[in-house]
Phi, psi and omega in degrees: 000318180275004176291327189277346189283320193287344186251317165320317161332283165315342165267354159275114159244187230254335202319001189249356167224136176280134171305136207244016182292155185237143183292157194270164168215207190223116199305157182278339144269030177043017142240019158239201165265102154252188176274196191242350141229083188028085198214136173258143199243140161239140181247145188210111214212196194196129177248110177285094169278320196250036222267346181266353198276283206271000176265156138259165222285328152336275235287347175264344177281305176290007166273292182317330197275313187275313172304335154298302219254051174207026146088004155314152199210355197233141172211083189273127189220136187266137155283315148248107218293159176282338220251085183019046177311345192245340178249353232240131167281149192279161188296017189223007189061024175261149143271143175302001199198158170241104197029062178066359176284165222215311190280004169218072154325143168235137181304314164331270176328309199252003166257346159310313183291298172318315163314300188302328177286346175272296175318314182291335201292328183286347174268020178062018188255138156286125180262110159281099210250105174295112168335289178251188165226128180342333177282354165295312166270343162214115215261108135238230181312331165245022183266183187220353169043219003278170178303082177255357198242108136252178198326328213272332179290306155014268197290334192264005171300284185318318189288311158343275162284284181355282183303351164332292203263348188335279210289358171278144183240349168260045158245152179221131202275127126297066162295157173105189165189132172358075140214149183242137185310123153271115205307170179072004214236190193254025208269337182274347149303323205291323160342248156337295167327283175306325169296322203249331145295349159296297177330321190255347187257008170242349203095040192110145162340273161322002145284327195236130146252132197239145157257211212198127145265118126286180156311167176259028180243108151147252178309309235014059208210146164287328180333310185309318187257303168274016210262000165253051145258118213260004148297318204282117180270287168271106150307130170271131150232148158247120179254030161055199208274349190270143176268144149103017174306142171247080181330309197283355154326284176287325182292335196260348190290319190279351146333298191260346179283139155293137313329133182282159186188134198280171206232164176211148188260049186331344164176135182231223168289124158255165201280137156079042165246133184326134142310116156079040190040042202192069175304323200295296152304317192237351184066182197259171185271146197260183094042282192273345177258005162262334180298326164277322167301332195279296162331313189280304166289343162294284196317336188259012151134356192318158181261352182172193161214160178243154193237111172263108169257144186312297158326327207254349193281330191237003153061044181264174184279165178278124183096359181288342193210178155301340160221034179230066192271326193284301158249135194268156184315320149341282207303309190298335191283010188234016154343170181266293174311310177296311181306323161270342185308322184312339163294315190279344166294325168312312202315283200314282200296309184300003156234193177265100184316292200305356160279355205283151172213109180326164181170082186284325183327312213269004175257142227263321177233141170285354225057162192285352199197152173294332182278056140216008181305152177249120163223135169222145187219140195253187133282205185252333195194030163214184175170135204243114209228140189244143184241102180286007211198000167095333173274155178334114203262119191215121185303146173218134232288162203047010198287341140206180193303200190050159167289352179221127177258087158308123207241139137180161218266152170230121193244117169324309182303300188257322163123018190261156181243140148222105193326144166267300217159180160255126153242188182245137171253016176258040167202159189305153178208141161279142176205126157270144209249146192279177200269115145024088206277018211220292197237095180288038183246187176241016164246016162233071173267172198210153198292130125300167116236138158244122214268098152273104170239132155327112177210075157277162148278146188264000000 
């Protein structure tokens, strides 16, 4: 029965209302997303890497079908897949090359990839798309490479596709793929090259936005390498696989660096993946722990999130990989975590996003541990403060206008609000976030946000 719900699923498509999507750009204060007529954009987004490698086009029409209609609005997916994407064939048996040459694309393979990118566009999705995946350029222990790209190839790759995609307008370009430039090595020209061949393969600068994915090591920010270049539109950070990272950390560093350019957390923990690669010990990722990465790293200035599942990232069956041991991809896209995120995207769209600015100043405590931070970020006359862990939360007076303070509770799990009250905002003012109603303790307490708005009379 649920095969069948699913392949029904897959036989709706959009094609019958044209898509009204726009290219995205970057806000005037370099720390957001807008459409190109200034409409503020939240990204929210799911990462399908191997999603042009291992679907076929049902199974790929019913993924677009469901992450839409679960408030996704972004899907980052590579063209040449990490799982021995250049010799391994795509679900119809094409490669992407006729022996590994870069100047003989097969057509076949890449007018698949133009259906599907027409097909997210009817479901309102965006492809955030990486040329490659990092291991072409650079092969290490677990890559399956080979090693194909230099500066020179790079650039006519890059030039190449660019000019592909030009005329698409749900696409947003990923150089890099999880690897980081080695020093000493040509891998940050190789970079740049490709980067610098989208660009001129869309028409300019002003055509294309683009980032950069790295490791989740040292910075884990495109910034380390790339942030005074002026392809690089947006920072990516990968804060990697571990709970309780403290995202917002990197994410407030990378905020605040000159030139601003706005930042997104492009992978983080993902649900139902070994924690720390280490299932044994640590179990798998919950809910609530991808659900904080997500809270957290918006709230310290992030431009979106990206949302990750273990199964659904290589779209493998259940027991095919490390990380689809529990579940198969099917199964996984209806996870507890992928279903909520579209709350925090209302939350964030339900105010004038392009006023938001992080702002711990106006909070009285961070919390005690990275597993309890209190993060907060206002508006001009809001402000939105996440407690992860449940505690008590204290305001400090004036933090954002009017004399009067409207307070209510927002609970991430379901999207529902509850009026606290009004306060004089000429004081410190406390909120404790409720308690869990089935276990009313404090070591099973649960994540909040509260919603401060101005409520003088206007």
């Amino acid at each position: 029965m649920k095969r069948n719900i699913f392949l029904l699923l897959g036989l709706f498509t959009c094609f019958q209302c044209k898509s009204q999507l726009q290219q995205l750009e970057v806000s005037r204060d370099h720390h957001h997303l807008i459409t190109r007529d200034g409409k503020p954009f939240f990204w929210l987004g799911d990462t399908g890497w191997e999603l042009f490698h291992k679907l076929d086009k049902e199974n790929a029409t019913a993924y677009f079908a469901k992450r839409s209609q679960q408030g996704f609005n972004v899907i980052q997916a590579v063209v040449l897949a990490e799982l021995d994407g250049l010799h391994t064939p795509n679900a119809y048996g094409n490669l992407p090359f006729i022996d590994d040459d870069l100047t003989r694309p097969n057509e076949k393979y890449f007018q698949y990839i133009d259906s599907l990118i027409d097909i997210a566009a009817g479901f309102h999705l965006y492809i955030a798309l990486l040329p490659t995946w990092g291991d072409k350029v650079f092969k290490d222990s677990w890559g399956k490479g080979p090693e194909i790209f230099n500066p020179e190839n790079a650039y006519t790759y890059g030039n190449w596709i660019g000019n592909r995609y030009k005329n698409k307008a749900n696409i947003i370009w990923i150089i890099g793929g999880d690897r980081d430039p080695r020093p000493g090595t040509q891998d940050v020209a190789t970079w740049r090259a490709m980067a610098k061949g989208v660009e001129e393969g869309v028409g300019g600068p002003d055509k294309a936005l683009i980032t950069f994915h790295c490791q989740p090591k040292g910075t884990g920010s495109s910034s380390q390498w790339f942030q005074d270049d002026d392809w690089l539109d947006l920072n990516m950070l990968q804060t990697g696989h571990c709970r309780d990272t403290p995202v917002w950390e990197t994410v407030g560093t990378d905020y605040n660096r000159t030139p601003f350019k706005p930042v997104l957390n492009g992978e983080c923990i993902y649900e139902e993946m070994p924690v720390c690669f280490n299932a044994k010990e640590l179990g798998y990722a919950s809910a609530y722990d991808v659900r904080k990465a997500a809270y957290l790293s918006v709230f310290a200035g992030a431009c979106g999130h990206t949302y990750g599942c273990g199964p659904v990232i290589f779209f493998g069956d259940k027991g095919s990989n490390l990380f689809a041991n529990l579940h198969g991809w099917k199964e996984a896209l209806d996870f507890t975590g992928a279903n909520e995120m579209k709350y925090l995207r209302s939350l964030m769209e339900s105010r004038p996003m392009l006023d938001l600015v992080p702002d711990e100043y106006m909070l009285m405590d961070e919390g005690s541990c990275d597993a309890e931070r209190i993060q907060a970020i206002r508006g001009r006359d809001y402000a939105f403060v996440y407690s992860a862990y449940g505690d008590t939360i204290l305001i400090k007076p004036h933090s954002i206008s009017g004399m009067m303070v409207r307070a209510t509770w927002y609970d991430p799990r379901t999207g529902k609000s509850t009026i606290v009250g009004l306060y004089n905002n000429d004081k410190q003012m406390s909120f404790t976030p409720p308690l869990p109603i089935k276990s009313p303790v404090p070591s099973q307490r649960e994540d909040w946000v509260l919603i401060l708005d101005d409520a003088s009379p206007k």
